[in-house]
Residue, then its C-alpha position, 0 to 999 in steps of 0.5 A: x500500500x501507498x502511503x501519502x503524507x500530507x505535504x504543504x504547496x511549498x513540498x513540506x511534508x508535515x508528517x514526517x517532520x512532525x515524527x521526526x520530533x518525536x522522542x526516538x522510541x515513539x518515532x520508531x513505533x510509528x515509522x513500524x506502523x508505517x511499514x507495516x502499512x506499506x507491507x501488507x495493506x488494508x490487514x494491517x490496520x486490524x492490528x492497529x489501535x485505530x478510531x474512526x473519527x468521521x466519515x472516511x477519517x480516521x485516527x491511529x494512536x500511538x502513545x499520546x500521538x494520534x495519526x489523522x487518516x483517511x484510505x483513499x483505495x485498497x493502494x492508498x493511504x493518506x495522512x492528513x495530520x498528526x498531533x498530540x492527544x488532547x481534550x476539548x477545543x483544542x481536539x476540535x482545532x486538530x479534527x478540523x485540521x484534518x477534514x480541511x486537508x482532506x477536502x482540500x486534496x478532493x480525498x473527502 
């Protein structure tokens, strides 16, 4: 499977720049979920702690780090947003981020 990170008009890929913050052992249990999706596809996601948030949105948790996704097709998968768990009007900020993403790249 496919993985797209969402990627600002500019060519910076938030995602992994977001990751790649992250403290050495969240940033290896993610970058493992990840392979894990690109090898072996829509199974993958049996084992993974995911929620659907709305619609075809999504979230995979990882520790307090949440994954905002969407699966375009049985080859594609994209990552709209990545943030820290959090309550409230922030959690709303966050969601909000994502469906904008996914309505912006025509994938909602």
């Amino acid at each position: 499977m496919v993985i797209y990170d969402y990627t600002t008009s500019g060519g910076k890929n938030l995602i992994k720049t977001y990751i790649d913050k992250l403290p050495k052992k969240e940033q290896l249990e993610i970058y493992e979920i990840r392979n894990e999706i690109r090898e072996r596809g829509i199974e993958a996601f049996e084992k993974i702690n995911t929620r659907q948030l709305r619609g075809k949105l999504w979230e995979i948790k990882v520790s307090q780090t949440r994954m905002m996704y969407v699966v375009i097709n049985k080859e594609g998968v994209a990552f709209l947003h990545i943030c820290k768990k959090q309550k409230g009007k922030a959690e709303i900020k966050e969601l909000s981020t994502a469906i904008k993403r996914a309505e912006k790249e025509k994938i909602i």
